[in-house]
C-alpha positions as CSV (number, residue, x, y, z in Angstrom):
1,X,57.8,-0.6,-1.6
2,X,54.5,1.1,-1.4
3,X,54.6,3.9,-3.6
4,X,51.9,6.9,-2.8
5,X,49.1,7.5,-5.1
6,X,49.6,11.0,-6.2
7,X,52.3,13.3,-6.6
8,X,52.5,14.5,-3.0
9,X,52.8,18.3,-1.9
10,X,55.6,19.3,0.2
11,X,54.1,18.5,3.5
12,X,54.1,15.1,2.3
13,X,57.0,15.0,0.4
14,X,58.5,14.8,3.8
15,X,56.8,12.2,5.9
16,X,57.8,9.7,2.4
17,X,60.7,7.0,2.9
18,X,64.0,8.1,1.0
19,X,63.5,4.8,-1.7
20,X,59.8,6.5,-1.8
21,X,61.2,10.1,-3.3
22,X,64.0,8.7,-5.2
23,X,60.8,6.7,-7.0
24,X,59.1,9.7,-7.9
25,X,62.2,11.8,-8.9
26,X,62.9,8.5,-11.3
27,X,59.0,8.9,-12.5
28,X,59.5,13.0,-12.9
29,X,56.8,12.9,-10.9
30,X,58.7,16.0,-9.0
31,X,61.9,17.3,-9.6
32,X,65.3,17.7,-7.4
33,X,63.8,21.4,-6.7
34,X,60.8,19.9,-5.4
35,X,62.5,18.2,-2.4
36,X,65.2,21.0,-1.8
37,X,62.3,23.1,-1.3
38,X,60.2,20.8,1.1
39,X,63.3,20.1,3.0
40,X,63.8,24.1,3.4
41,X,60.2,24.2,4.8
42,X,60.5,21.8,7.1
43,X,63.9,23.0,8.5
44,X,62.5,26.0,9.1
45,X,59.4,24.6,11.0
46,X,61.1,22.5,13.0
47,X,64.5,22.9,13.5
48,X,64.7,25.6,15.6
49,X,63.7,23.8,19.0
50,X,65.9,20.8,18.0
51,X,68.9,22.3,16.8
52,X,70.1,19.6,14.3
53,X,70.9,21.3,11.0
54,X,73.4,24.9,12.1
55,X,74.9,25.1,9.1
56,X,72.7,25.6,5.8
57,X,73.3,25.5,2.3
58,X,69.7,26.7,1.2
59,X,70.8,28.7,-1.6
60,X,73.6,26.3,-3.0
61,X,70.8,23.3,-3.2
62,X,68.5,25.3,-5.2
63,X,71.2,26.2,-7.8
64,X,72.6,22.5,-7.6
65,X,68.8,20.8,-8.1
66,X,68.5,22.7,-11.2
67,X,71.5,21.7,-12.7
68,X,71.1,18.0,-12.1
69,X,70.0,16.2,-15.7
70,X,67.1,13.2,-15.3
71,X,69.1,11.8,-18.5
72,X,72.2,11.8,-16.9
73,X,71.4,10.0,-13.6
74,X,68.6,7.5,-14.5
75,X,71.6,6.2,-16.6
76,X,73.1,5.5,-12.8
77,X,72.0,3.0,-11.1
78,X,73.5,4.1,-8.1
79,X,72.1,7.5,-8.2
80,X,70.0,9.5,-6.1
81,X,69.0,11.5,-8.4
82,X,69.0,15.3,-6.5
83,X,68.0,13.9,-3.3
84,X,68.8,16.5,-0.7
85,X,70.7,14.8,2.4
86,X,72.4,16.4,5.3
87,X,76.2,15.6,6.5
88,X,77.9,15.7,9.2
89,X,80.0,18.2,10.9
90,X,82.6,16.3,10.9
91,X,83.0,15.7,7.2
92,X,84.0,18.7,4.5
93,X,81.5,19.6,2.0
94,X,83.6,21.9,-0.6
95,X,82.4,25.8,0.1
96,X,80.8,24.9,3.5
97,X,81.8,25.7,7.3
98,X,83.5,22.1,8.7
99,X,83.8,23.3,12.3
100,X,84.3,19.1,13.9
101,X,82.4,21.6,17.1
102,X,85.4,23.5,18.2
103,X,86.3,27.6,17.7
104,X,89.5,26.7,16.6
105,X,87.8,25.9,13.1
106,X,84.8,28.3,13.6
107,X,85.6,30.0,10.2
108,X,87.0,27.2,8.2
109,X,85.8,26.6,4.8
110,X,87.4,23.5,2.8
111,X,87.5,24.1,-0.7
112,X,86.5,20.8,-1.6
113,X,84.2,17.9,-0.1
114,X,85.9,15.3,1.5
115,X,85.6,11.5,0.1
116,X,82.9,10.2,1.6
117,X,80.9,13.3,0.6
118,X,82.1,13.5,-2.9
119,X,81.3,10.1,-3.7
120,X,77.5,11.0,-2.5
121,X,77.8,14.2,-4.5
122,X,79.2,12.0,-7.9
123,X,75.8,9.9,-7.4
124,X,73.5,12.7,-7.6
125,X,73.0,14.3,-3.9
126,X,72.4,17.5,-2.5
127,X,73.7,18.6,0.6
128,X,71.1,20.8,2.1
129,X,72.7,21.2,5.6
130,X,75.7,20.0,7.7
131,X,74.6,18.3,11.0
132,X,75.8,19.2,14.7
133,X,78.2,17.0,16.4
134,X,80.0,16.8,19.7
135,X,83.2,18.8,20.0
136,X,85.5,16.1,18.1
137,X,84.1,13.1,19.9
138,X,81.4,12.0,22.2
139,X,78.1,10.5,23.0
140,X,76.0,13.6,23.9
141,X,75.8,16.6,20.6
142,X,76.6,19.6,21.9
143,X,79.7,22.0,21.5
144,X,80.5,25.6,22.0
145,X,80.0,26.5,18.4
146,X,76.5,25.8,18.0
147,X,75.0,24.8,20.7
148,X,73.2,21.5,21.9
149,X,70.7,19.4,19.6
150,X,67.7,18.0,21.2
151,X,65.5,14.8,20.7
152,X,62.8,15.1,18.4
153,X,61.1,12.9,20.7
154,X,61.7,14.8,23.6
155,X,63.3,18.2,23.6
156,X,64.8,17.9,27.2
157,X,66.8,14.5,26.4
158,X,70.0,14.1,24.7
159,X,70.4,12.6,20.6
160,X,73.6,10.4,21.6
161,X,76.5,11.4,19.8
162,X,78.3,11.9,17.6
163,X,76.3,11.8,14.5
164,X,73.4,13.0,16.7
165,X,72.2,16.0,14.4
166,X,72.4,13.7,11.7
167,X,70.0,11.2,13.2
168,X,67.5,14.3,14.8
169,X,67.4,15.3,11.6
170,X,66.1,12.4,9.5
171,X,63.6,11.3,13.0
172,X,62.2,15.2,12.4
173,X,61.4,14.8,8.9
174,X,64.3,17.3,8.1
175,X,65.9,15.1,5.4
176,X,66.0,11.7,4.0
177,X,69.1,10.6,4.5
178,X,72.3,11.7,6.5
179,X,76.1,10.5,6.6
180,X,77.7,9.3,9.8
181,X,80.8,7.8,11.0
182,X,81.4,5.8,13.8
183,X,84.3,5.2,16.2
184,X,83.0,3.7,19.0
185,X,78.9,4.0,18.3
186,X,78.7,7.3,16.9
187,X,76.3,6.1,14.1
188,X,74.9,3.9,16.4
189,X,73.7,5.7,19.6
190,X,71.8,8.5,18.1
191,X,70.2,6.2,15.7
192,X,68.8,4.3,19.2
193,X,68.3,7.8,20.9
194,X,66.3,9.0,18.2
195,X,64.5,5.8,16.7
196,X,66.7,5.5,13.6
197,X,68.8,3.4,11.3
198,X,72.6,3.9,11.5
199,X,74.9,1.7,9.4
200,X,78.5,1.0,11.1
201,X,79.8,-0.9,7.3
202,X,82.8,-3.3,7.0
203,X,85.8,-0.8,7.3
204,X,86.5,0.7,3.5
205,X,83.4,-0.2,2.4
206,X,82.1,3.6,2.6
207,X,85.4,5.9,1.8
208,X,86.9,8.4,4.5
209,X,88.8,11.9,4.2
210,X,92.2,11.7,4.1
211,X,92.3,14.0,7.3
212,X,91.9,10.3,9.1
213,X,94.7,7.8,9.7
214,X,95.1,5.9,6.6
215,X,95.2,2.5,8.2
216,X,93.0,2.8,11.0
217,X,90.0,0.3,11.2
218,X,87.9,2.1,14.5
219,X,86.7,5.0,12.4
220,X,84.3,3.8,9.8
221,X,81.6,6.2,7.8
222,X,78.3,5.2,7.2
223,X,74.7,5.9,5.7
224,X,71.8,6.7,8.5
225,X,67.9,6.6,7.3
226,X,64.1,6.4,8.7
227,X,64.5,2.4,7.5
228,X,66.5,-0.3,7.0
229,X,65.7,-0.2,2.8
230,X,66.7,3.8,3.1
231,X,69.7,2.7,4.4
232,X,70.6,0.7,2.0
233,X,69.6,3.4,-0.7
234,X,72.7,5.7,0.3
235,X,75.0,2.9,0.8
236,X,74.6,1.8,-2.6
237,X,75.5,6.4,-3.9
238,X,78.6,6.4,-0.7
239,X,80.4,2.8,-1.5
240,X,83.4,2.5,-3.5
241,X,86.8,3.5,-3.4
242,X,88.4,7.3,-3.4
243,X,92.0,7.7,-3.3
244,X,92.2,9.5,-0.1
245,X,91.1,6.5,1.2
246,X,93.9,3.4,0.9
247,X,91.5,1.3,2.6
248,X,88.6,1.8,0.5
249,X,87.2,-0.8,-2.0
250,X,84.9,-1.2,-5.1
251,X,82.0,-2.1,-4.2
252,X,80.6,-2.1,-7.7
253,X,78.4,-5.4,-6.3
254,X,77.1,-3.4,-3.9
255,X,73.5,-2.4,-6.0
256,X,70.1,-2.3,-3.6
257,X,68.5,-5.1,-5.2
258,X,71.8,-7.0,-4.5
259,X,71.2,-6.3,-1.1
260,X,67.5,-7.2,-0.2
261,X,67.6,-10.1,-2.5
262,X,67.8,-12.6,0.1
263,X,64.6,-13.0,2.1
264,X,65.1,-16.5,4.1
265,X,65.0,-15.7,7.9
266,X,68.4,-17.0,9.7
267,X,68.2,-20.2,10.8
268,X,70.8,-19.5,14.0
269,X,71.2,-16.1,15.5
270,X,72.5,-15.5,19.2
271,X,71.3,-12.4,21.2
272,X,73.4,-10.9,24.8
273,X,72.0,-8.2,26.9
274,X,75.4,-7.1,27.8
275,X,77.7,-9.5,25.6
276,X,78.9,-10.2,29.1
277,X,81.1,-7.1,30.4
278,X,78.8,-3.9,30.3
279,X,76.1,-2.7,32.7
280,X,72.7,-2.0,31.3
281,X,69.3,-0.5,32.3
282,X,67.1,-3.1,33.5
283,X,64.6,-1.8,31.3
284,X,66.8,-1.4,28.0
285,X,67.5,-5.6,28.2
286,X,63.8,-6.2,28.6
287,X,62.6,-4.1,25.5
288,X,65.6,-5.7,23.2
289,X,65.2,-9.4,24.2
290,X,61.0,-8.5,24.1
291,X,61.8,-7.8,20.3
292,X,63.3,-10.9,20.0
293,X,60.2,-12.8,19.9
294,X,58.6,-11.9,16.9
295,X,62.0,-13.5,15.4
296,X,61.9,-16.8,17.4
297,X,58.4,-16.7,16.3
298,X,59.2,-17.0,12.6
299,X,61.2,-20.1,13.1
300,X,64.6,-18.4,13.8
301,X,66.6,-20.6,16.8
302,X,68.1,-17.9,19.6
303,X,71.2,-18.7,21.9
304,X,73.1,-16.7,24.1
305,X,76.6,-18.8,22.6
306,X,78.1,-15.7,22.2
307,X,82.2,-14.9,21.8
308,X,84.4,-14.1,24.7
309,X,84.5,-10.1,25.2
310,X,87.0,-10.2,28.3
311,X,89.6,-7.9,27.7
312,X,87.6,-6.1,24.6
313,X,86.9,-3.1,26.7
314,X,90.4,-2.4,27.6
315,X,91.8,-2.7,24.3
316,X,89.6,-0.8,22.5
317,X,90.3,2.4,25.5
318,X,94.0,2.0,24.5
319,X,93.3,2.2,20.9
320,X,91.1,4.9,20.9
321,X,93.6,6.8,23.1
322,X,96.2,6.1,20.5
323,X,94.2,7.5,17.9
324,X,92.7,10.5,19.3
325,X,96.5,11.1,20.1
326,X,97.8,10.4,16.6
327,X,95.2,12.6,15.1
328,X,95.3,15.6,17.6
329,X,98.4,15.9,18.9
330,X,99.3,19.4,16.8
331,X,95.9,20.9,18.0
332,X,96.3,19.9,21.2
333,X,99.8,21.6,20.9
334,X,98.7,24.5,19.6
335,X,95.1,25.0,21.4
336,X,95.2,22.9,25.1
337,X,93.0,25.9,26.0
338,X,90.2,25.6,23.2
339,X,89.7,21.8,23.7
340,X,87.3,20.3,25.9
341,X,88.4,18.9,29.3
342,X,87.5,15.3,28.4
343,X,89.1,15.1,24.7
344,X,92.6,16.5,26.3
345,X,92.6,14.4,28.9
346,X,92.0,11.3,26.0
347,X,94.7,12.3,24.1
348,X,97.0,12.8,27.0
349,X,96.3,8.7,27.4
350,X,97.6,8.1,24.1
351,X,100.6,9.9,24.9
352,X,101.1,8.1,27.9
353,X,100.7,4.3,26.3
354,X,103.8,2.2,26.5
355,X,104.4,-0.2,23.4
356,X,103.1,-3.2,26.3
357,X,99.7,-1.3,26.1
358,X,99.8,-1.2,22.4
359,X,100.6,-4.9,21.6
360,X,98.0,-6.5,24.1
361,X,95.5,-3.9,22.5
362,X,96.6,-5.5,19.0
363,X,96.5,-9.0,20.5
364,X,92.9,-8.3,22.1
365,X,91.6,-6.8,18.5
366,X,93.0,-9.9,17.0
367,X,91.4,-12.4,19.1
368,X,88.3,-10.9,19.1
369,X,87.9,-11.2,15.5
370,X,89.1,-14.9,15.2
371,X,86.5,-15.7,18.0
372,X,83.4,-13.7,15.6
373,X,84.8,-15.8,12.7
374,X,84.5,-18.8,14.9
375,X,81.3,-17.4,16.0
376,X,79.8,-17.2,12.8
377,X,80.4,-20.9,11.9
378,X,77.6,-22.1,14.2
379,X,75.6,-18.7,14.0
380,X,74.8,-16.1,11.3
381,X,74.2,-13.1,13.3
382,X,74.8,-11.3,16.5
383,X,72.5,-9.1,18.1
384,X,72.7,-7.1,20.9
385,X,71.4,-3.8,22.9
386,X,72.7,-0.3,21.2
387,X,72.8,1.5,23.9
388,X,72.7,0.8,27.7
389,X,70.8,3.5,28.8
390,X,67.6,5.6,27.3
391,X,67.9,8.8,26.4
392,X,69.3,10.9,28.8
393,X,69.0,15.1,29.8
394,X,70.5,17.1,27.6
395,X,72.5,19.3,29.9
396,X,74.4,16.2,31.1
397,X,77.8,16.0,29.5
398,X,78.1,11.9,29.5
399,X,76.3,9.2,31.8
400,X,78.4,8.8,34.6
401,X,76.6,6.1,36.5
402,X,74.4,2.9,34.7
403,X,72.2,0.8,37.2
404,X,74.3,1.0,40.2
405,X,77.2,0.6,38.6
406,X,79.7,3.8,37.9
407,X,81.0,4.7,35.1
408,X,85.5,4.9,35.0
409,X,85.5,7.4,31.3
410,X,83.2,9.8,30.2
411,X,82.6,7.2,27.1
412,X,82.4,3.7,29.3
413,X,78.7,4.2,29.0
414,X,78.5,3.2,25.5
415,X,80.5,0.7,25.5
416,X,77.5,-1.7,24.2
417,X,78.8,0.1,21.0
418,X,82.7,0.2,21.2
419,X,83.2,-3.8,21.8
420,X,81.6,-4.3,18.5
421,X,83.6,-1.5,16.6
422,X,86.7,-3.8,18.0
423,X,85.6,-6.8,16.1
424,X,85.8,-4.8,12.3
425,X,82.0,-6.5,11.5
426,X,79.8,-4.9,10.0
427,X,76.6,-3.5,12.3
428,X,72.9,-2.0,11.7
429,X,70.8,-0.7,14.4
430,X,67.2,-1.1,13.9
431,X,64.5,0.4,16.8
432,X,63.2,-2.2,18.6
433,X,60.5,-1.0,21.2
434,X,60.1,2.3,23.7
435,X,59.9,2.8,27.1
436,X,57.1,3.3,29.0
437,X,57.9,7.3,28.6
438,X,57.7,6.8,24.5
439,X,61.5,7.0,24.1
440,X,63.1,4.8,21.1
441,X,64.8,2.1,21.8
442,X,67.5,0.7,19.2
443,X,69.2,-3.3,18.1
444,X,72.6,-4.0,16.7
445,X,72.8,-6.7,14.6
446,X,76.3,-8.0,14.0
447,X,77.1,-9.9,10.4
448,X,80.1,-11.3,8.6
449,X,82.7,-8.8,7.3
450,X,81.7,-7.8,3.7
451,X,78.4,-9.4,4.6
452,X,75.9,-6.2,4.3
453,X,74.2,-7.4,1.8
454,X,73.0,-10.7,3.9
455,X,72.9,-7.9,7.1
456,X,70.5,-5.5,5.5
457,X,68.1,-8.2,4.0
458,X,67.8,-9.8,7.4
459,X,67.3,-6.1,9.3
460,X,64.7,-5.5,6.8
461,X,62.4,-8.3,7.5
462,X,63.2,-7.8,11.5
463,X,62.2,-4.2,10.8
464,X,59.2,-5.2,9.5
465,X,58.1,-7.6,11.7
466,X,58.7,-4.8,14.1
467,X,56.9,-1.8,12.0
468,X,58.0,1.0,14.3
469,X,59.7,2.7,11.0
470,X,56.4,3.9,10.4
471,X,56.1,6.1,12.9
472,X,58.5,8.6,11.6
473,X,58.9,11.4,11.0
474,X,57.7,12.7,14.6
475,X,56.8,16.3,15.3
476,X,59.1,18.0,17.8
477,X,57.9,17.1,21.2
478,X,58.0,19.2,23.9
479,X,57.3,16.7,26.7
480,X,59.2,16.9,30.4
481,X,60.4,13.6,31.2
């Protein structure tokens, strides 16, 4: 880690990596106040054109900074030690708007955080701002409470969805680290739209509210950061298990030098464009399998021996159904008319499903595991596009139609994403090039369950043999495409 020369002014404070602050706040080189009030400054500069933090907590930060004690956290090694993040709209912080981007919960204010947040909190965050998020699901951030958010790269093109405020946010300079969760690549597109890291970790890893289906393994939450080591920063403060979570698990292995310890490159690794069943830009394939030689110049062997994803598709549109179903159907009861088109007409699938759909769904999720666990006796890592398309405008609800080919659902387009959430592995998207326009353009990398520590290490070194981290933050840019 290169650590800067002089205690930075807030300007600066802001263009540093999240390991970089967390250095200095260890050093008292600044204090917790220090950052809550850079962060302010920057929201304020920048923010308005992208639209990525609504919902501020300016005042609350400033009285939490001041109460965190240097003597208490440097005891933790998991702590962050009053860094200010951001959170998602989709996650309760206690005292705080949690709106998921729908009026039905304009004006509701939890009166605690939520489990993923809380565990954040116990390791010394600050949450300066929640994040703006699609109306309850969806690849494009935008919702009738607040509004669209817009690339920080360009501010006529879309952030992905869902965690796309989170993912503006930290490409802007805005924070240093966000939470996300992920269903079907909601942690993963906007951290490709916006030239991001996003995190998808082995399901319990990272704790969820109990407002989610307790034994559901689609929805995961997960850390997002400008870099890989970031990244691995806030997993380290959001593992471990809450008891609103029955799925979550200690993870007290799970320290940051635990997890960039190894640093031998993969011998084995296989790479698909399209892991045989999605359509993708032309252009997308090129810039990803371009990336790829750097690796296979290190020594690394590439394939394209890759599992079986026939059928993955399918399945993973049933269970998603079932969910959205399971976890809407009162709202959708009580408030058909305050629920966007495309999320009633989701749940309205679930209730449809017959008990045939449900166990071939089951069947598919279970073979496509066994085959990754076969898979990863010959191979240590997947990798794969993280999103089809480039950025897209941002008045466009969904993509409906990818080189040639058209699109069936209003979330087929990132399905690049939603066969990997089917296999329960563990996933990190890295940027991997741009397009000719300057747009990001992001990886997945695909590891053994439980295996982030392995994961992360390898991202790292890709990341750096790639060095486009360093290139955030970016100033809003007000480009037309």
């Amino acid at each position: 880690m290169t650590r800067p020369s002089r205690t930075p002014a807030q300007d600066d404070l802001c263009s540093l990596r999240a390991i970089q602050v967390v250095d200095l706040l260890k050093r008292k080189d600044i204090s917790p106040l220090d950052l809550v009030e850079a962060s302010i400054k920057r929201i304020e500069a920048v923010d308005t054109g992208i639209n990525a933090l609504p919902m501020r907590r300016f005042e609350q930060a400033r009285e939490e900074a001041k109460r965190i004690s240097y003597d208490l956290e440097i005891q933790n090694p998991r702590s962050l030690h009053g860094l200010p993040i951001a959170v998602k709209d989709y996650n309760d912080v206690a005292g705080t708007p949690t709106t998921y981007g729908s009026p039905i919960f304009r004006d509701h204010i939890p009166k605690r955080s939520d489990a993923t947040v809380q565990k954040l909190q116990n390791n010394g965050a600050i949450v300066m701002a929640k994040s703006n998020v699609p109306e309850w699901a969806g690849g494009n951030t935008f919702n009738p409470v607040y509004g669209a958010t817009r690339n920080p790269w360009n501010l006529n093109l879309s952030v992905g969805g869902s965690s796309g405020g989170s993912s503006a946010a930290l490409a802007s300079g805005q924070v240093w680290l966000a939470t996300g969760n992920d269903l079907g690549g909601s942690l993963r597109t906007p951290a490709s739209f916006n030239g991001t890291v996003g995190l998808r970790p082995t399901p319990g890893l990272v704790p969820r509210a109990k407002r989610l289906h307790a034994s559901d393994l689609l929805w995961v939450e997960g850390p997002m950061g400008r870099c890989v080591e970031d990244v691995a920063l806030m997993l380290c403060a959001g593992a471990g298990h809450m008891p609103d979570d029955p799925l979550s698990f200690e993870g007290d292995g799970v320290l940051l030098s635990e997890l960039l310890l190894k640093t031998t490159l993969p011998q084995r690794v296989a790479f698909s464009k399209d892991l045989g069943e999605v359509a993708i830009e032309p252009k997308i394939a090129r810039i990803c399998e371009s990336s790829l030689q750097k690796l296979s110049a290190m020594g690394t062997e590439i394939t394209g021996d890759i599992p079986d994803f026939r059928g993955v598709m399918e399945g993973f549109q049933t269970l998603r159904a079932l969910l959205l179903a399971v976890m809407m159907q009162p709202i959708l009861e009580e408030h058909s008319d305050l629920i966007a088109p495309e999320i009633i007409d989701n749940i309205e699938r679930g209730f449809k499903l017959d008990v045939h759909d449900i166990i071939k769904a089951e069947q598919i999720r279970a073979g496509i595991f066994h085959a990754m666990m076969a898979f990863f006796e010959t191979h240590e890592f997947l990798i794969c596009p993280a999103a089809s398309v480039e950025p897209f405008p941002v008045e466009d609800r969904y993509v409906k139609e990818i080189n040639g080919q058209t699109c069936k659902t209003y979330i087929d387009w990132f399905s690049i994403t939603f066969l990997i959430t089917m296999t329960a592995c563990p996933t990190v998207c890295i940027p991997c090039g741009f397009t000719q326009s300057g747009l990001p353009v992001g990886i997945q990398i695909v590891g053994k369950p439980r295996g982030e520590a392995q994961l992360l290490s390898f991202a790292r070194q890709f990341e750096e043999s790639l060095g486009i981290y360093t290139r955030l933050p970016v100033q809003p840019n007000k480009l037309e495409t």
